[in-house]
Every structure is written in structure tokens, then in C-alpha cells.
C-alpha positions as CSV (number, residue, x, y, z in Angstrom):
1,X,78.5,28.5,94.1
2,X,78.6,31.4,91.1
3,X,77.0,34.4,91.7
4,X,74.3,35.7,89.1
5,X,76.3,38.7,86.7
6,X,74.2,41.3,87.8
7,X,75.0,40.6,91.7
8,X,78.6,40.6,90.8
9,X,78.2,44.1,89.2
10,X,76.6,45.4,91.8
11,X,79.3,44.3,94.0
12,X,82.1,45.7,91.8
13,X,81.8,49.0,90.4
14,X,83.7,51.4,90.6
15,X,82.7,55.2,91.2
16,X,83.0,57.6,88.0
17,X,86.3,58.9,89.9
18,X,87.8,55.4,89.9
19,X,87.3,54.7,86.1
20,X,88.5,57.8,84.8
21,X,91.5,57.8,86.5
22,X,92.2,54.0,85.6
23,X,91.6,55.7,81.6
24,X,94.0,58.1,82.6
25,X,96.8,56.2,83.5
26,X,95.9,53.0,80.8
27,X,93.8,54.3,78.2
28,X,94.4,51.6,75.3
29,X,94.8,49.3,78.1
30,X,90.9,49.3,78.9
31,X,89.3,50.3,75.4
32,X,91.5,48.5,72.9
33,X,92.9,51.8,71.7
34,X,94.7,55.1,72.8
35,X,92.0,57.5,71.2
36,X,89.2,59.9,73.0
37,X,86.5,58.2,71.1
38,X,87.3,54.8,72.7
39,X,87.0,56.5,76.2
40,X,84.1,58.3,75.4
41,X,82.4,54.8,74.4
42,X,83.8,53.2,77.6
43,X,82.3,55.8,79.6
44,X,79.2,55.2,77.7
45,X,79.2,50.8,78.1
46,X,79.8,51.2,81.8
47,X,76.8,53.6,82.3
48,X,74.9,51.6,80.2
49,X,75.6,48.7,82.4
50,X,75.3,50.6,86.1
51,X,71.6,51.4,85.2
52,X,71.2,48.5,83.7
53,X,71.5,46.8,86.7
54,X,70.1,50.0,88.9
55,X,73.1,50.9,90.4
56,X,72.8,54.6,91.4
57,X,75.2,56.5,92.3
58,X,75.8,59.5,94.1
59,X,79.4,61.0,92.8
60,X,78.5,59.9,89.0
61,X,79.7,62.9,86.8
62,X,76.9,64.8,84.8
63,X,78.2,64.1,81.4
64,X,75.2,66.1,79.8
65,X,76.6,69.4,81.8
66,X,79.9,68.9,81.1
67,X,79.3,68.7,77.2
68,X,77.7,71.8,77.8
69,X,81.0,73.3,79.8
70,X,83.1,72.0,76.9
71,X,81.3,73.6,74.5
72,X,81.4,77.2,76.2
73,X,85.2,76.5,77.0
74,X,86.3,75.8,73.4
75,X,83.7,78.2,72.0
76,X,82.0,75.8,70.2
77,X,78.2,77.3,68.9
78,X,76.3,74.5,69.4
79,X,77.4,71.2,71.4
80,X,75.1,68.5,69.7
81,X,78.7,66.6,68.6
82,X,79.4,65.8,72.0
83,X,82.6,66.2,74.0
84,X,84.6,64.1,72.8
85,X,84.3,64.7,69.5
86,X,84.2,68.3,70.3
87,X,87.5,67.9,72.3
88,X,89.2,65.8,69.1
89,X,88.2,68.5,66.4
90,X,89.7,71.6,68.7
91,X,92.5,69.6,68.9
92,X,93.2,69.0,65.5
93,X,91.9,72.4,64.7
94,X,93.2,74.9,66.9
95,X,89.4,76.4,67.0
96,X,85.6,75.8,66.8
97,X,85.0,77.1,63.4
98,X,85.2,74.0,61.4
99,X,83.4,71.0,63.3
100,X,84.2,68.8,60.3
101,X,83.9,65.4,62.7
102,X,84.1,62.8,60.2
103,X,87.2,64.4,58.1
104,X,88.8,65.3,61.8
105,X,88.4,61.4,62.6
106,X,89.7,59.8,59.4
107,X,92.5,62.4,59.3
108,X,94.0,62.6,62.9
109,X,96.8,61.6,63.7
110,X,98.3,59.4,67.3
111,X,100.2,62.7,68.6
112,X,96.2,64.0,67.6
113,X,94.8,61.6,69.3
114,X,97.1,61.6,72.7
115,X,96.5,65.9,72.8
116,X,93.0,65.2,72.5
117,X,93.4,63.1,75.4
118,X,95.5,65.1,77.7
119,X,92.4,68.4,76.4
120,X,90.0,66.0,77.5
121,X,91.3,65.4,81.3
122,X,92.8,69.2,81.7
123,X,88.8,70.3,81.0
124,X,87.9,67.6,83.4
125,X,89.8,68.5,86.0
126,X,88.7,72.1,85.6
127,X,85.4,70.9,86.0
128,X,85.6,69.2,88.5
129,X,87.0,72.1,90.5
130,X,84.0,74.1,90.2
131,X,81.6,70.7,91.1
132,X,83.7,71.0,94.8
């Protein structure tokens, strides 16, 4: 007997917590490559897919405040870029004054892209600890 997709979903997701710490320790292993951009569109699939199949859920991490903390923390102006791309171009960067996404993307590097990474989950933490 198979069980219809959307059952199985329900029965198997894991809590925002779970994922981000599997992407933590595997990173390319889960979205094909070792880059914040490929987490930031995992993150963005498996939400997709939770309310697609009306799976609420009480711990889910409130992406749209914490694209507003990353913007105050890196002294970004404005935060319509989002945080990842945000996190990628302070990164490269060193600053907020040139949010040049595009050239930051075509130009980073992998050392780039694993800072970017490590930013990514030292902001998360932090915000996390004032969520508790």
C-alpha cells in the first residue's frame, strides 16, 4: 500500500531547527552546492512545500524579521536584497556600501562562499539567542 506524497510530508518534516543544522554540517550535500544562495533556496523549496501541504508549525523561524536583523547588523540601508545575498556581499565586501549583488555573485570566490556561510550561521545563532 503507498501512501499519497502529501501524507508522507506531513509525516516527515522536520522542524526549521532540524534543517538548518543538517545545512550546517552538509551544505553541498542537500543543495547540490557549497554556496549561501543554495541554502537560501533550500530554505525557500521546503517552506514552499510545508504550506503547501498546510503543515504549520510552531518553532518555524521568521525569515522576514531576521532579514530585517541582518540588515541592522551589517548596516545595510535598506534590506530588499535579502539575507543572503546581503550576508554574501558583506562578505566579499567588508561593508554595506556597495550592494553590487550581481558583480558580488559572478565574482566570489569558494573561500567567499564558505565565509559567507559560517556569517550566515554566526548571525543565526545570535538571533536565535534573543528569540529564547
Amino acid at each position: 500500500m503507498s501512501i499519497p506524497p502529501y501524507e508522507f510530508l506531513e509525516r516527515n518534516f522536520k522542524s526549521d531547527h532540524e534543517i538548518l543544522e543538517m545545512l550546517r554540517l552538509r551544505t553541498s550535500m542537500y543543495t547540490g552546492e557549497n554556496s549561501l544562495c543554495s541554502i537560501d533556496i533550500y530554505l525557500s523549496a521546503y517552506q514552499t512545500a510545508r504550506l503547501d501541504c498546510q503543515h504549520a508549525q510552531s518553532d518555524a523561524l521568521d525569515f522576514f524579521t531576521f532579514n530585517d536583523y541582518v540588515t541592522a547588523q551589517l548596516g545595510f540601508s535598506e534590506n530588499t536584497a535579502g539575507w543572503a545575498n546581503m550576508i554574501l556581499v558583506w562578505t566579499v565586501n567588508g561593508d554595506a556600501s556597495k550592494l553590487d549583488v550581481e558583480l558580488v555573485k559572478r565574482t566570489a570566490s569558494e573561500e567567499d562562499h564558505r565565509a559567507s556561510i559560517k556569517k550566515f550561521y554566526q548571525l543565526l545563532d545570535a538571533f536565535r539567542a534573543l528569540e529564547t
